[in-house]
C-alpha positions in Angstrom: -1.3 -8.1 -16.1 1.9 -9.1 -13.9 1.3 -5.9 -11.7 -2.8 -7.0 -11.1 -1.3 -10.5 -10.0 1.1 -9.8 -7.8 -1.4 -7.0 -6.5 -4.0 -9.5 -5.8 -0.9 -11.9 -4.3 0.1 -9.3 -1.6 -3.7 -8.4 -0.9 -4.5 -11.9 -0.4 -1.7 -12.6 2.0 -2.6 -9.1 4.3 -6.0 -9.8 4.7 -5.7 -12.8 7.1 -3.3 -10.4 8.7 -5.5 -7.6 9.1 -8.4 -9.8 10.6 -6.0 -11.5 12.9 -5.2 -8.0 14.0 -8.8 -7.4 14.4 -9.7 -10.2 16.3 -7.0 -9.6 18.9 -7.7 -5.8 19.7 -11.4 -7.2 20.2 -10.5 -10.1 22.4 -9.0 -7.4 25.0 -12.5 -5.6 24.8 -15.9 -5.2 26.3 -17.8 -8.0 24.0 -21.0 -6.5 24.8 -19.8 -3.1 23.5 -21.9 -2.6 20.6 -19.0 -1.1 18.8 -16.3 -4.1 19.2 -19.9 -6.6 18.2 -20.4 -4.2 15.3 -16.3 -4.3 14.2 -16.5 -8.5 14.9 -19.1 -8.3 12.5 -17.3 -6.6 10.0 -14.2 -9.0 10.6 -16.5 -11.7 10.0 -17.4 -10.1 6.8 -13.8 -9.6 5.8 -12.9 -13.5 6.4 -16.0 -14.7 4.2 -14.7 -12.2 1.3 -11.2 -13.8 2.0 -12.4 -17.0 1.2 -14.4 -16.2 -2.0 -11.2 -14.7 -3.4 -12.4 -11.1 -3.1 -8.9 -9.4 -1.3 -10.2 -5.6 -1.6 -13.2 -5.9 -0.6 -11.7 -7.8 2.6 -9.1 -5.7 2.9 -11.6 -3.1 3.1 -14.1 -4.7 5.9 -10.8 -5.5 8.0 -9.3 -1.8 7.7 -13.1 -0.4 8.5 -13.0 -3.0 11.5 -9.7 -2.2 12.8 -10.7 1.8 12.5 -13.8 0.9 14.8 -11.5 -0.3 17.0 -9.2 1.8 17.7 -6.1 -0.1 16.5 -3.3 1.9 14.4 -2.1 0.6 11.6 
């Protein structure tokens, strides 16, 4: 149980992270790029789940974003 915690702890705390990194790569981009509005999307997505507590799934959403981007992690 101590393992799922802390788990969910560090997930929760690399999602905002993960969309921050997101968020920046796309700000240097073509907006109307259907790929970055597509990956903004997604980043979207991943800040909602954030919110409602679900840290994989955001994780997730943020990692697929940052993938359609371009950016290394």
């Amino acid at each position: 149980m101590a393992l799922t915690l802390v788990s969910s702890a560090a997930s929760a705390s690399m999602c905002p992270v993960l969309i921050k990194q997101g968020r920046d790569a796309a700000a240097t981009m073509n907006q109307s790029d259907p790929n970055v509005k597509n990956a903004v999307a997604k980043l979207d997505r991943a800040a909602a789940l954030h919110k409602e507590g679900k840290h994989a799934d955001s994780m997730r959403e943020a990692n697929e974003a940052l993938g359609m981007l371009g950016v290394k992690k």
